[in-house]
Every structure is written in structure tokens, then in C-alpha cells.
N, C-alpha and C positions, 0 to 999 in steps of 0.2 A: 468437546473432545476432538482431538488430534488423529481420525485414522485413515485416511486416505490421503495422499497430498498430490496432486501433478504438477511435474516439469516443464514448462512449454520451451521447449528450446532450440535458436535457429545456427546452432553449431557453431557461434563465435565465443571465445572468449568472457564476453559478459555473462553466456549464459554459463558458462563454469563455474560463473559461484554461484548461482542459481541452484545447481544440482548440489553441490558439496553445502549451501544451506538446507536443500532441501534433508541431506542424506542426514546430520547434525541434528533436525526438527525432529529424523522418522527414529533416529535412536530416541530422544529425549521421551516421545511421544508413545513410541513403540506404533507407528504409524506405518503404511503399504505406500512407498513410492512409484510410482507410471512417470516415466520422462518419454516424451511427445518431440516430434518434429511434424512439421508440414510442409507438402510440397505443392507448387505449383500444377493444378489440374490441367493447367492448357498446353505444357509441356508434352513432345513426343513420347508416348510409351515404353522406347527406348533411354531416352535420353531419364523418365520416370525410375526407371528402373536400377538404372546406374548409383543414382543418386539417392535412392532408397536401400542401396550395397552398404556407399560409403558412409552416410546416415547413421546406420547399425552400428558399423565400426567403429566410428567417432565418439557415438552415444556411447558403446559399451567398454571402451577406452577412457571416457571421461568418467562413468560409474566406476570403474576398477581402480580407478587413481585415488577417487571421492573415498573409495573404502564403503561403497553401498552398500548396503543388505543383500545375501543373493536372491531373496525372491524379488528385488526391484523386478520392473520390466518397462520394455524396452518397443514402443508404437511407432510408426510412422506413417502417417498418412498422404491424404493427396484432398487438396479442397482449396478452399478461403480460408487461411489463418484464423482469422476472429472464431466464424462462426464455427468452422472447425473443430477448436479448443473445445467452444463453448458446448457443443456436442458431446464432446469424451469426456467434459469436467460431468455433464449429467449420465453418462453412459456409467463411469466408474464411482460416481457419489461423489468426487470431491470435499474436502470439507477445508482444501485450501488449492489457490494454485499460487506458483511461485514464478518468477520469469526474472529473467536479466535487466538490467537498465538500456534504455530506449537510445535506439540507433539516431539522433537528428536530422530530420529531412524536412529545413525548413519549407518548403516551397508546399510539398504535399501535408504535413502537417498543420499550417496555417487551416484547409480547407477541409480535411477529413478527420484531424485529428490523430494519435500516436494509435499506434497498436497497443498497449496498456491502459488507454482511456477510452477504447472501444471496448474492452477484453472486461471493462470494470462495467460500464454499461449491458454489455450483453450476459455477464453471470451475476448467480443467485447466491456465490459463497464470495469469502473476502480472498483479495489479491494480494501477495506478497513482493515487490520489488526489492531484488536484491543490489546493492550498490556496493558490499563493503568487503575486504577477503572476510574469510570464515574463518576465526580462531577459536570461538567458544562459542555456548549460549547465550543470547542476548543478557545484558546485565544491568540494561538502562531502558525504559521506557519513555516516552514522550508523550502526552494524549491532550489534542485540544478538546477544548469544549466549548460549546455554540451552544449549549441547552436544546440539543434537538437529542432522537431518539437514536441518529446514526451515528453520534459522539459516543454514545452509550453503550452501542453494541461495538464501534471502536474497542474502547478502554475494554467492555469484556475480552474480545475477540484477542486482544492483545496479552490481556493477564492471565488468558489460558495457557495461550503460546507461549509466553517466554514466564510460568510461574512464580520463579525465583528472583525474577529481575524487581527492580528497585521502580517505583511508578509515581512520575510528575505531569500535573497538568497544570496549565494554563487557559486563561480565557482573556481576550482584550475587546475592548470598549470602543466603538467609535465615537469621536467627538466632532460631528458636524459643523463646518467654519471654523474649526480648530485656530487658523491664522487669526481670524477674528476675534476667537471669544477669547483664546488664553495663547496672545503672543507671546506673554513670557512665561509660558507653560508653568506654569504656578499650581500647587494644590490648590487655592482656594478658588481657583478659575475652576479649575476641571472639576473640584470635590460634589456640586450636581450632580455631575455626569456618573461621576463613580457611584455616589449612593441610589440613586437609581437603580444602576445595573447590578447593583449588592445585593439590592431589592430584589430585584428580578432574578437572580441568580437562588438567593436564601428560600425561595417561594418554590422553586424550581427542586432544587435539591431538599426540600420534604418531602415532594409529590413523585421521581424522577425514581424510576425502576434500578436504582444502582447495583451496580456490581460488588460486589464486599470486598473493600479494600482499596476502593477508588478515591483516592485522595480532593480534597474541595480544593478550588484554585483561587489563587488572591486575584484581583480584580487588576487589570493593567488598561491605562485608559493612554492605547497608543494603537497605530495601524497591527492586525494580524500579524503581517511579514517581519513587522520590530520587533511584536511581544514575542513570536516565533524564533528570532535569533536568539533576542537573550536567554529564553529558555531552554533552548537546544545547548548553549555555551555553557550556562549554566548547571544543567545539567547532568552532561556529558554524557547524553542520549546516542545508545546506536539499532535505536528502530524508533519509529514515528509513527503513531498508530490514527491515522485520521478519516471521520465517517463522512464520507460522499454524500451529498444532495442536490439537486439541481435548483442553485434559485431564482437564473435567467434561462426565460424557455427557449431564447434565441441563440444561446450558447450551443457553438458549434458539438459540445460533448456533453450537454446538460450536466456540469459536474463542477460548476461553480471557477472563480478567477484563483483564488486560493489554491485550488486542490489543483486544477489544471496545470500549475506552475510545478507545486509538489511533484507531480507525476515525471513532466520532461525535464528537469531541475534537480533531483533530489538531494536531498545534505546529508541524509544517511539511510540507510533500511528504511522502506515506506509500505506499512500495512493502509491497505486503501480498505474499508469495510461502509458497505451500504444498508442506511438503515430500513 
């Protein structure tokens, strides 16, 4: 269930449809919006103050346009953005936060990582990036599946959210020395590969806590980011609902090469959910 959502918003533009998804979710859901900003703590008190005015304004200008609810409300803080958020996401319950798509700063993000892949590491609910304007309720779903437990809470997390929407997954196969073993990419090269992970996939989905309604995905034996295009095209998905894991501990965001891309990259609406 849908009933608290926060806005984390740093008063650009992106995050405008952040709010106006959020405000769309809180009808659907009959859900309590809190829209957030954060301000720099090291800032003069004065200079704090100013910009906690104009803040107000902006935010309760972007709500009246959105057509909010009037009991939204309207926070402003003073701290570290991350942990910040991540404070008011447990202060108010959260049961979603939503944000804008990420500003590129390659130089800083190469080493610390996007504020949305910090934001997915330090909370305990799922994160919604918004990328797309806001016309309707979502109407297409996306869900990969890795056979882990945070796919799973994905595909829920996704088919509460958007209930009426239409739900495809996918799942791809790696095929180690691919150039080698099936240069001319042939079924009968790859067909091992596939029944194997049939195998493994058929084993998985008797034993696998599923969501009711979660559709089984045919088996695609090519790199993630291929299977991921066709199925996106294919589909005509405008949300991507994908579970976070870490499975290199040396990864600057423990949240995998995959999802990391997902995150500063994304192709459309991206539910990030940790399992």
C-alpha cells in the first residue's frame, strides 16, 4: 500500500515532474504527499534563510500548478542531502520517495557516485525516478528478473504502484566466450546455454515467493543491456521496475554495473527496489 510518498526536490525543472508524478500516484493511491528540499548547512544563516523563503514559494507554486492535494506539505531543511532525505523518509514512514532525474557531474560522480544511487543505498523503501512528463498512470510495466529476491519485491513493488498497467519481464542469459563458442550465433550453439538457465529459471519460479500476476519471462541468451532494449521497444514500457543488489563489493555504489547505468542513464521511469 501507497500511503505516504516524499518529493525530494532541488527546485529544477526535473524535479517538476517528480512532484506532478508524485501528486498523480497520491490521487491514484489516495496517498499523503511531503515535498522536501535541502539546503546547504555550511551556508550563512542569512544567506539560509533567504533561500528557505524562496524554497517555499517555488515548492508551493510547483504544487498549485501540479494540482496537489491541499493537505500536501511543504519541508525545507538544512543538512547533507542523502542523509537528510533519508532521515524525513523514516521521520514521515515513507512508503515511496520519488525524485527528478540526475543532474551529470561526471568528474564527481565517477568517485562518490549520483545522489539517487546514494539515496537507493541509504533507504529502507523503493525509490522512484521520474524521467518522463506526466500524462496518465503508468500503463506499461517493465520487470527484469535475475531470480533473486530483489526482482521479486521489484515486480511487487511495481504492480501495486501502477495496478492496472500491463506487466512484461524479461530475463537474459550470459554466454561466456560467446565469440568462441557461437560465432555465428546459431540456436544450436547457444541451445546448452538456454536449457540450462530454463532449468534454473523453472526450479526457481516453483520455489520463488511470486507476486500474483507476475508474468514467467522467456529465456533470452544475449547481454542484459540487449535483452533490456528489445524488451523496453517491445513493449512500450513507461516505468522499469528493477531490484538492486550489490554483487561487486568493490563497486563504488554496491548496486551492481547494470542498475548503476539504469540509474544516471535512464530510458524511461525507473523504480529502483531493494531486496
Amino acid at each position: 500500500m501507497i500511503k505516504r510518498i516524499l518529493v525530494a526536490s532541488d527546485l529544477s525543472s526535473r524535479s517538476d515532474r517528480a512532484v506532478e508524478r508524485a501528486v498523480q500516484l497520491a490521487g491514484q493511491h489516495g496517498a499523503k504527499i511531503v515535498v522536501m528540499t535541502v539546503i546547504d548547512d555550511d551556508l550563512p544563516s542569512t544567506v539560509v534563510a533567504q533561500m528557505r523563503q524562496t524554497a517555499e514559494e517555488t515548492m508551493r507554486a510547483v504544487l498549485t500548478s501540479a494540482h496537489a492535494p491541499e493537505d500536501a506539505e511543504i519541508t525545507v531543511e538544512t543538512g547533507e542531502p542523502v542523509r537528510t532525505i533519508a532521515e524525513m523518509t523514516d521521520t514521515i514512514g515513507a512508503d515511496l520517495v520519488v525524485l527528478g532525474v540526475h543532474r551529470p557531474r561526471p568528474f564527481w560522480d565517477m568517485f562518490a557516485g549520483t545522489t539517487m544511487e546514494r539515496l537507493v543505498r541509504a533507504l529502507n523503501c523503493p525509490v522512484l525516478l521520474v524521467r518522463d512528463p506526466v500524462t496518465a498512470p503508468y500503463g506499461s510495466v517493465l520487470c527484469g528478473i535475475d531470480l533473486s529476491p530483489s526482482c521479486l519485491e521489484a515486480g511487487r513493488t511495481a504492480m501495486a504502484l501502477a495496478p492496472e498497467a500491463k506487466i512484461t519481464t524479461f530475463h537474459a542469459v550470459h554466454v561466456p566466450y560467446r565469440g568462441l563458442i557461437a560465432r555465428d550465433e546459431s540456436a544450436k550453439h547457444l541451445a546448452p546455454f538456454v536449457k540450462e538457465a530454463q532449468a534454473h529459471l523453472d526450479g526457481w519460479w516453483e520455489v520463488a515467493e511470486l507476486p500474483e500476476g507476475l508474468p514467467k519471462p522467456e529465456i533470452s541468451a544475449a547481454s542484459v543491456n540487449d535483452v533490456f532494449t528489445t524488451a523496453l521497444a517491445d513493449s512500450g514500457a513507461d516505468l522499469f521496475a528493477l531490484g538492486a543488489h550489490g554483487r561487486m563489493p568493490l563497486s563504488p555504489s554496491l548496486l551492481g554495473g547494470f542498475t548503476e547505468a539504469q540509474i544516471r542513464d535512464p530510458r524511461c521511469d525507473l523504480l529502483v527496489v531493494r531486496g
